[in-house]
C-alpha positions in Angstrom: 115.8 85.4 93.9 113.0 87.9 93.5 112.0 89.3 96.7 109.8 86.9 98.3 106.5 87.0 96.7 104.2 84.8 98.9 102.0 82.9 96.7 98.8 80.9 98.1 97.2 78.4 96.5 94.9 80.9 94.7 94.8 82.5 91.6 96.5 85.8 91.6 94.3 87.8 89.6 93.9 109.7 95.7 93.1 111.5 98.1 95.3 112.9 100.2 98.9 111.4 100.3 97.4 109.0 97.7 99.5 107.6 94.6 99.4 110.0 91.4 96.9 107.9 88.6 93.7 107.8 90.8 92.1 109.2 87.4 89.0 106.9 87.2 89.4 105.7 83.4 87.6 102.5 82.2 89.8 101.8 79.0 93.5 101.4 78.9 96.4 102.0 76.3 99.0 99.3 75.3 101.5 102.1 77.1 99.3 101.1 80.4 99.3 97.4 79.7 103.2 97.8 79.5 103.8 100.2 82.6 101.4 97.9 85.2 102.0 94.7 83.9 104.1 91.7 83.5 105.2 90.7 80.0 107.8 88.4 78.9 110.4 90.9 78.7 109.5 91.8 82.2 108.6 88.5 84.1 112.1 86.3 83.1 114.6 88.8 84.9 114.5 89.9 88.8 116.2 93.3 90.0 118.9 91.6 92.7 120.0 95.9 93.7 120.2 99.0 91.8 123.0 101.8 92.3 121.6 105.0 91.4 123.6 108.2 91.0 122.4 111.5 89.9 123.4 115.0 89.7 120.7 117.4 89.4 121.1 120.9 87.3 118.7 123.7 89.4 119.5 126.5 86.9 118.8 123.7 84.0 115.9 121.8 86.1 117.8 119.1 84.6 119.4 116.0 85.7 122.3 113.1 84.6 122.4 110.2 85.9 123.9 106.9 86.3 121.3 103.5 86.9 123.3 100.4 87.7 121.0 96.8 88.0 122.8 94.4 88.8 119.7 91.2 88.0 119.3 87.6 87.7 117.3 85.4 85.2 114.4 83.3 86.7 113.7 81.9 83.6 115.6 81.7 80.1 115.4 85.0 78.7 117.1 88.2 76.2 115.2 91.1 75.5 114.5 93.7 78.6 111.9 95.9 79.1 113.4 98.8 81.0 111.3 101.7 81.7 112.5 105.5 81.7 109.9 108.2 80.8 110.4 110.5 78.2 111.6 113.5 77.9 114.7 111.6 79.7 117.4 110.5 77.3 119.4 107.6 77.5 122.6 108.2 76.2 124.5 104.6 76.1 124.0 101.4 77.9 126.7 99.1 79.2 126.6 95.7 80.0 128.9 92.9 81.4 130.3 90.1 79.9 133.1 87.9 80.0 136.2 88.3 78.2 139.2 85.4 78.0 142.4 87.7 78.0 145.9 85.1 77.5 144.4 82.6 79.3 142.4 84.2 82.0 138.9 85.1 82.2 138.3 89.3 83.0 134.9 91.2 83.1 134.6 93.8 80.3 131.7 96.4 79.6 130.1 96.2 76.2 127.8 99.4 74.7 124.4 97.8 73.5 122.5 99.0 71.1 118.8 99.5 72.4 115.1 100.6 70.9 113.1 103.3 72.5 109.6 102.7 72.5 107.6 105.6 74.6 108.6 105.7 78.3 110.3 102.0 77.3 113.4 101.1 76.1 113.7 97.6 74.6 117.4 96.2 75.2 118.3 93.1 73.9 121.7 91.4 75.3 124.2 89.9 73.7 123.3 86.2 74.1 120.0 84.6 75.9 120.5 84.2 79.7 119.8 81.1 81.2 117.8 80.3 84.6 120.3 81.2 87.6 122.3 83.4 85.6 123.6 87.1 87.2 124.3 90.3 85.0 124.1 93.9 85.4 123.4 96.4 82.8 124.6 100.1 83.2 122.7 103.0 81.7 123.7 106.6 81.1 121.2 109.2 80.8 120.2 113.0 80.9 117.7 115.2 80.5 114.8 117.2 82.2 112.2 115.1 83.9 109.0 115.5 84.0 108.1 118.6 86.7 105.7 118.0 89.6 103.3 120.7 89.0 101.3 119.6 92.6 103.1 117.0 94.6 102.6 114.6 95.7 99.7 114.1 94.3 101.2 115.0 90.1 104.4 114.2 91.0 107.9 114.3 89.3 111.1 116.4 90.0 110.5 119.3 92.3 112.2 122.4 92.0 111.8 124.6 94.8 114.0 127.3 96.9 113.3 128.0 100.6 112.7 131.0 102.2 116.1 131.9 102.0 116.5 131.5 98.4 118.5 128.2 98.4 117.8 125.4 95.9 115.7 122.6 97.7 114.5 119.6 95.1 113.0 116.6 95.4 110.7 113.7 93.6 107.5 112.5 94.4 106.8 109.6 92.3 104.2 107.4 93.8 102.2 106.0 90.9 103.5 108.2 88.6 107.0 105.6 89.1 110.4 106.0 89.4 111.0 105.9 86.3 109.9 109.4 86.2 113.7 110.0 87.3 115.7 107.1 86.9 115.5 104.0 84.5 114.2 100.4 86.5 111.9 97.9 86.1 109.1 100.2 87.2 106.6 97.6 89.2 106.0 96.9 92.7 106.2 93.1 92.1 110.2 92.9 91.8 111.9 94.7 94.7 115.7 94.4 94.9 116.1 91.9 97.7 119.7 93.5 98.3 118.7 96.7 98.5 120.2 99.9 97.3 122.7 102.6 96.5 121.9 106.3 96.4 124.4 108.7 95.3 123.6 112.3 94.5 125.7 115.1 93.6 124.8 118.3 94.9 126.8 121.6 96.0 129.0 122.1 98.9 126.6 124.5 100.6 123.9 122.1 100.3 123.2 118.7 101.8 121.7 115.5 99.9 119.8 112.9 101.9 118.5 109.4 100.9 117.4 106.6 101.9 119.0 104.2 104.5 122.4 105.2 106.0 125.0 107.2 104.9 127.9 105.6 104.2 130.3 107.9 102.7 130.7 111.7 101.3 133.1 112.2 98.2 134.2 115.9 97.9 134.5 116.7 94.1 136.9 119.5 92.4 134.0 121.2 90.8 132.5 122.5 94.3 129.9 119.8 95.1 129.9 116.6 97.3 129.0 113.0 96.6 126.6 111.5 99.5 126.5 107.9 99.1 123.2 106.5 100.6 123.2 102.7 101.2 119.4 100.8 101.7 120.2 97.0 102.4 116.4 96.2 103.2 114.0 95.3 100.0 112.9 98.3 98.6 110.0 99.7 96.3 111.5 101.6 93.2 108.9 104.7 93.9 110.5 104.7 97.9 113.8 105.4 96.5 114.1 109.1 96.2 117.2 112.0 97.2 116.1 115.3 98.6 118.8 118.3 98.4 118.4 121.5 100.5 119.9 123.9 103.4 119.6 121.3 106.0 120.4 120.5 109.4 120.4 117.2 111.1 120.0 115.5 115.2 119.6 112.2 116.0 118.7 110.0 118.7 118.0 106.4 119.8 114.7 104.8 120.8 114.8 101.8 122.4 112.4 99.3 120.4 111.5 95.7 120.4 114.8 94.6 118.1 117.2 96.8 120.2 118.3 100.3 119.6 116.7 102.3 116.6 118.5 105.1 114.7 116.1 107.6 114.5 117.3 110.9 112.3 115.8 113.8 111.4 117.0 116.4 108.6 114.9 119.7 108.3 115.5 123.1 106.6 118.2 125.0 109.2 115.6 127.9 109.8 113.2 124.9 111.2 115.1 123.3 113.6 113.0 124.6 116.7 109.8 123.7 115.0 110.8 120.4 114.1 112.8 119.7 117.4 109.3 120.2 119.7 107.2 118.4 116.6 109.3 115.1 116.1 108.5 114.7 120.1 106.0 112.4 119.0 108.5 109.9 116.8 109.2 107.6 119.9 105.8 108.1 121.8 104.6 106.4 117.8 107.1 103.4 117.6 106.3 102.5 121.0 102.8 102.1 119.8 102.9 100.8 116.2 105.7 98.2 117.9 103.1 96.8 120.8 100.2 96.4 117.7 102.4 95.7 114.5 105.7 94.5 116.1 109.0 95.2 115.1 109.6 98.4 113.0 110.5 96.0 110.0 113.8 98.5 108.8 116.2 98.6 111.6 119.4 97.8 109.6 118.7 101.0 107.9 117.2 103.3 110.6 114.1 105.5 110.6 114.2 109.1 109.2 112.0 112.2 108.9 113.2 114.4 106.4 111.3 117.9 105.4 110.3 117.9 102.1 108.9 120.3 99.5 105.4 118.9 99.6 102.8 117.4 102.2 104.4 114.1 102.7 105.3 110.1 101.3 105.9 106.8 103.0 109.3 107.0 101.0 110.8 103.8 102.8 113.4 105.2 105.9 113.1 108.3 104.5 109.9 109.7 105.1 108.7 112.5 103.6 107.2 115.4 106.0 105.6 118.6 105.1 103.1 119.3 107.6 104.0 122.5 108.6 104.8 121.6 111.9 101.5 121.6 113.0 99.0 118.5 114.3 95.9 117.3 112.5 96.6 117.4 108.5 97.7 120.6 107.5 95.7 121.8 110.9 92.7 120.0 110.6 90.6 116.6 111.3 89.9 114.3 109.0 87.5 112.4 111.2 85.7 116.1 112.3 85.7 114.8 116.1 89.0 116.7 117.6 90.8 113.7 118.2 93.2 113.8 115.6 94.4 117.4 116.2 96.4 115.4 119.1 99.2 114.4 116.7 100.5 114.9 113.4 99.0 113.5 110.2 102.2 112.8 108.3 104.3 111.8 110.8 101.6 108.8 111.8 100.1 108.4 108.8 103.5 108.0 106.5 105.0 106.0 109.3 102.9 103.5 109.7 103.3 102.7 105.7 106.6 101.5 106.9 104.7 98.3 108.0 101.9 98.1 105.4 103.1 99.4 102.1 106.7 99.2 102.4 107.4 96.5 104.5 104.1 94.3 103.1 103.7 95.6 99.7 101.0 94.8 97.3 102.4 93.2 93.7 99.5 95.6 91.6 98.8 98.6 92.8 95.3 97.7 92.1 95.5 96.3 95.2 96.8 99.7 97.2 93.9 99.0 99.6 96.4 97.0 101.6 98.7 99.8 102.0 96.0 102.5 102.8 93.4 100.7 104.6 96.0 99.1 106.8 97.5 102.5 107.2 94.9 104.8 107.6 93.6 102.3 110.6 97.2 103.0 112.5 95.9 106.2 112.6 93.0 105.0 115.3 95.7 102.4 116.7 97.6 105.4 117.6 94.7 107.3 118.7 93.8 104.4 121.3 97.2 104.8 122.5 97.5 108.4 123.0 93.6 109.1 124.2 91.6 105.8 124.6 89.7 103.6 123.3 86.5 105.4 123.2 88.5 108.3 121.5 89.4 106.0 118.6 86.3 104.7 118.1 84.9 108.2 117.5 87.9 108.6 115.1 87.4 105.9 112.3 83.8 106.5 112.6 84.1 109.8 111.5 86.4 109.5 108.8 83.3 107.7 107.0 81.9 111.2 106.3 84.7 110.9 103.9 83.8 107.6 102.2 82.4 108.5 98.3 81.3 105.0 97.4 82.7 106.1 93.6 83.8 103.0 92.6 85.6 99.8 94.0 88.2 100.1 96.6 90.1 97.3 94.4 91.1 98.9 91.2 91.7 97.0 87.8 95.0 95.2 87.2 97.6 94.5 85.0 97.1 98.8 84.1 99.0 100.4 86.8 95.9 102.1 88.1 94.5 102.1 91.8 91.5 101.7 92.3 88.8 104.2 94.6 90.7 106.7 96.8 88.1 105.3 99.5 90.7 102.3 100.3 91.8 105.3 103.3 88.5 105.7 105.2 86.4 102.5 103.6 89.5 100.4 104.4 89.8 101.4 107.7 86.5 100.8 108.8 86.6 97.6 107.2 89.4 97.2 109.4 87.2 98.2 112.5 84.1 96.1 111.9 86.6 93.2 111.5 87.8 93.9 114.9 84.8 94.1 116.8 84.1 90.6 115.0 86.8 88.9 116.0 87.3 90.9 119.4 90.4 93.1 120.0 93.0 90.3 121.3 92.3 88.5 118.1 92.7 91.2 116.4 95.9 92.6 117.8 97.4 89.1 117.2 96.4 89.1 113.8 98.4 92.4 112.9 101.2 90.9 114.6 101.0 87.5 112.8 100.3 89.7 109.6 103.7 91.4 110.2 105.4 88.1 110.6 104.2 86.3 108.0 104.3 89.3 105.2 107.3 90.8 106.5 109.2 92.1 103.6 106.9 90.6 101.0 105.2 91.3 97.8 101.5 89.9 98.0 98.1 90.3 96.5 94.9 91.3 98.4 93.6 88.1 97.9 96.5 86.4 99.3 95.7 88.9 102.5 92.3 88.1 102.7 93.1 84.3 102.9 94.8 85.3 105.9 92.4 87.1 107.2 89.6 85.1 106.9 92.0 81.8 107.9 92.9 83.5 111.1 89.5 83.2 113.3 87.1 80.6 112.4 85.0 80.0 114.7 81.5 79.3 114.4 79.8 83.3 114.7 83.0 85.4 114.9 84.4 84.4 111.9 85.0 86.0 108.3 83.8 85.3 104.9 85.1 85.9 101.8 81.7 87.5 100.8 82.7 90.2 103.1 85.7 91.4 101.2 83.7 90.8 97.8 80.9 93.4 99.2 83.4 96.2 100.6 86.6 96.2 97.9 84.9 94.5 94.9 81.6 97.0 95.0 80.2 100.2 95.9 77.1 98.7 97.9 77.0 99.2 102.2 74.8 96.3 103.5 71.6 97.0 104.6 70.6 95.3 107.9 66.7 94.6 107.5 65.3 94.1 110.8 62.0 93.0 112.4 60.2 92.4 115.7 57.4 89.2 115.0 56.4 87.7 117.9 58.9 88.3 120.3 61.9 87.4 118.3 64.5 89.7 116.3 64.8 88.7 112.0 67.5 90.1 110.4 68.3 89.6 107.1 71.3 91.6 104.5 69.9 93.6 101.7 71.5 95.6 99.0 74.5 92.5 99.6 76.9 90.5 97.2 75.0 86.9 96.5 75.6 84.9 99.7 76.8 87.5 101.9 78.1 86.1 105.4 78.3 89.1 107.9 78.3 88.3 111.5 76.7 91.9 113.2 75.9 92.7 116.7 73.0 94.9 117.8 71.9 96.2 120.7 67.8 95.8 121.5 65.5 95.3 124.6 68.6 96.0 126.7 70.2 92.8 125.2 73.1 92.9 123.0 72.3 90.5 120.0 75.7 88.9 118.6 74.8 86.7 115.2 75.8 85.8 111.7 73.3 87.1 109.5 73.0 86.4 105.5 70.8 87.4 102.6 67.8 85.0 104.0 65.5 85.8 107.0 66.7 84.5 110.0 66.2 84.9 113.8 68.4 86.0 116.6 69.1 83.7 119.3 67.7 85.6 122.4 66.7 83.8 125.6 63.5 85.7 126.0 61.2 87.0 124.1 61.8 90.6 122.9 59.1 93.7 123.4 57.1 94.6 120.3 58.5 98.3 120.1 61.9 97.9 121.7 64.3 99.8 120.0 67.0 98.1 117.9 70.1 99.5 117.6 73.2 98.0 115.2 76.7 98.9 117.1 78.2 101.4 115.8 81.7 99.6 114.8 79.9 98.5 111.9 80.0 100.4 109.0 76.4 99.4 107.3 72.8 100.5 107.5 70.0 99.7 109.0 66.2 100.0 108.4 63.2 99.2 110.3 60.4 97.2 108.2 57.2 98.9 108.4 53.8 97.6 109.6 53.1 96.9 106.2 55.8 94.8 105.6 55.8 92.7 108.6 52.4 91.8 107.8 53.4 91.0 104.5 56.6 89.2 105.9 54.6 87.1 108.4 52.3 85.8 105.0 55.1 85.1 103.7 58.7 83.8 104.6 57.7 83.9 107.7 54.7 82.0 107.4 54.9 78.2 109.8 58.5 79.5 111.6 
């Protein structure tokens, strides 16, 4: 079965280390409709594994490969789309099929015939499969893939040599898809529940590392080795990806919450010392993200940091780093308050996507909120675990000096397009204002429940924000789903509209979604004020009765405004709505 999408009974409708196709369009193509969604040829047949094997050409800056999916029809079903983007050529495709041979039954390959239609090829099998039935379809290929020209933001093949003139390649693909380098069913909504085989060719001087554990090397007449990568964990098409350089390896073991974790690092050899004082932090991390997200969710296949020819990617126990070897991102703060010049950007940052974007991973990647927002809030978790809790409140806080309010956080679906690049920082203090509604041990029991329930899932945001708001409600500290309506579905940050009338504190929401539910605490007269507010005038409950001109302050943690009505307006307000209360 298709890894397990968890469906509740709802309708399923960058910046930075961002995906690739954050390009703010409003009209889309039939080639879009066809990359981010699910047709029929798409939606009857489920990717069971994939065995990829390629052998890249750095003279050529071309590859060949071999793509094996073994699949299973959900549903009765003939015609495939596969994707593959041009200029990749596909030179033959195999498939199984039975043969009876004096008696016995024996398994034979057959060449199909197939229709290329842009970046898809249309392959129709030899007979319509019925529900429950397994195949696998083998397909041959060559070519030279599309370049990453700045990865990983426009990402492909990468093409690099270190410092010492060696060949060093790699893909970034994140948006962009696998299929950049390898065919697949190219969408986040079918994972291969059993995993995966990477096998890459490179030279003898040279080392290739993938994803998951290495199972074997195959040393080849021709001067080059085969390293044979096996991932047995669920895993995203774009998380698959071989890098080939000059490396050098260590490893060690960090005790976690499932036992002992395989933690291994490859860098470029004239790094080692770098890396060796950097990757200090690795097990100082886990211990954290484990105590506030549980479990690393991949300990079958290990946890890896491998030094790649770009900034960084959550590529799934593989992890992508190219930070320089320095803390902060790239050497700075994204926040602008110091605190996150304590530890390094990618290895928190892509790390933590091994929980929310690889572990739980969003079926449209409309929805990428869920891995970024999630995400970018590990990077206060870990904060408040290295420096304190006041010290991660100033973090997110200041990382909303990089919110834009563009366009939604959600992006449309069905298109393969993301939608604003402020599902980081917007997301995160989302994340943080939800926390100091719900209070912190609710909170940290919801991430761990989160991690339980979605582990190794494909979901939707609105299947996460059922969770969410089914987790805590009680009468004031509870969420809405007008809350996630006003902060993914619209550009708008709530105004608090306040107002001292005869002792008492009315509050209302202003610049809101219709109906907007937002329970905000505020600080005034020395009191702190803790209430669910809406779009209407309503009081705070206070015991006494407030000073005219006492100053009223909305805590911080929430990420909205505030304004003060004027003289004129209370007077008005009093003749009013006010008017008898």
């Amino acid at each position: 079965m298709q890894r397990m999408v968890l469906l509740l009974p709802l309708l399923w409708m960058g910046t930075f280390t961002s995906a690739q196709l954050n390009d703010q369009r409003n009209s889309f193509t039939r080639a879009d409709s066809l990359r981010g969604g699910i047709g029929q040829e798409r939606a009857w047949w489920n990717a069971v594994s994939y065995d990829v094997w390629v052998r890249p050409d750095p003279a050529e800056r071309s590859i060949r490969g071999i793509t094996t999916i073994a699949f299973d029809a959900v549903a009765e079903g003939r015609r495939m789309q596969i994707d593959l983007q041009q200029p990749l050529v596909v030179d033959s495709i195999l498939v199984d099929e039975p043969a009876f041979v004096d008696g016995t039954i024996s398994i034979r390959q057959r060449s199909l015939a197939f229709e290329r239609d842009g970046d898809i090829i249309w392959l129709d099998l030899p007979g319509t499969m019925k529900a429950g039935e397994a195949n696998t379809v083998m397909i041959l290929y060559h070519g030279v893939p599309k370049a990453a020209k700045n990865p990983p933001w426009d990402g492909g093949w990468i093409w690099r040599k270190d410092s010492a003139g060696n060949p060093w390649m790699s893909v970034a693909c994140q948006g962009l898809g696998a299929s950049v380098w390898f065919p697949c069913k190219d969408h986040q909504s079918d994972e291969p529940e059993e995993g995966a085989m990477l096998r890459i060719t490179a030279p003898d001087s040279l080392q290739a590392i993938g994803n998951g554990r290495l199972i074997s090397t195959w040393k080849n007449a021709d001067g080059t080795t085969t390293w044979n990568w096996q991932v047995r964990s669920p895993i995203n098409t774009y998380n698959l990806i071989p890098y080939i350089g000059n490396y050098t390896h260590w490893n060690e073991v960090c005790q976690g919450k499932e036992g002992p974790l395989q933690c291994d690092y490859w860098v470029l050899a004239s790094n080692e010392a770098k890396a060796r004082d950097q990757f200090k932090q690795v097990p100082e991390m886990l211990r954290c993200f484990e105590e506030w997200l549980g479990p690393y969710p991949f300990y079958e296949d290990g946890y890896k940091l491998v030094e790649a020819p770009h900034l960084g990617m959550e590529h799934q126990s593989a992890i992508a780093y190219g930070n320089n070897y320095v803390n902060g991102y790239r050497g700075s703060d994204l926040s602008g308050t110091g605190h996150g010049l304590e530890w390094d950007y990618i290895i928190i940052h892509e790390s933590g996507h091994e929980w929310f974007g690889n572990s739980i991973t969003t079926a449209d990647i409309a929805d990428m909120w869920v891995h970024e927002g999630f995400t970018d809030y590990t990077e206060t978790i870990f904060t408040e675990c290295q420096q304190g809790v006041k010290s991660a409140q100033e973090y997110v806080i200041g990382l909303r000096k990089n919110i834009r309010n563009d366009r939604p956080v959600i992006g449309p679906y069905g298109v393969n397009q993301e939608g604003s690049g402020d599902m980081y920082y917007k997301g995160a203090n989302l994340l943080h204002m939800i926390r100091h509604i719900v209070g912190d041990s609710t909170f940290k029991a919801l991430l761990l429940d989160m991690n339980r329930t979605f582990r190794h899932s494909v979901v939707t945001s609105t299947q996460v924000e059922a969770f969410l708001i089914g987790y805590n409600a009680t009468t004031l500290a509870r969420l809405d789903q007008t809350l996630f309506d006003q902060y993914l579905r619209t550009t708008k940050i709530p105004t608090l509209e306040h107002a001292l009338v005869n002792g008492r504190l009315w509050m209302r929401w202003v610049n809101a979604v219709p109906g907007l539910q937002l329970p905000v605490r505020v600080l005034v007269d020395g009191s702190t004020v803790f209430g669910l507010v809406g779009t209407g005038w309503q009081a705070a409950a206070t015991e006494d009765r407030l000073k005219r001109k006492a100053p009223v302050q909305v805590d911080p943690a929430w990420y909205v405004h505030a304004r003060t009505l004027s003289r004129r307006e209370i007077k008005a307000l009093k003749r009013t709505e006010l008017k008898g209360r």
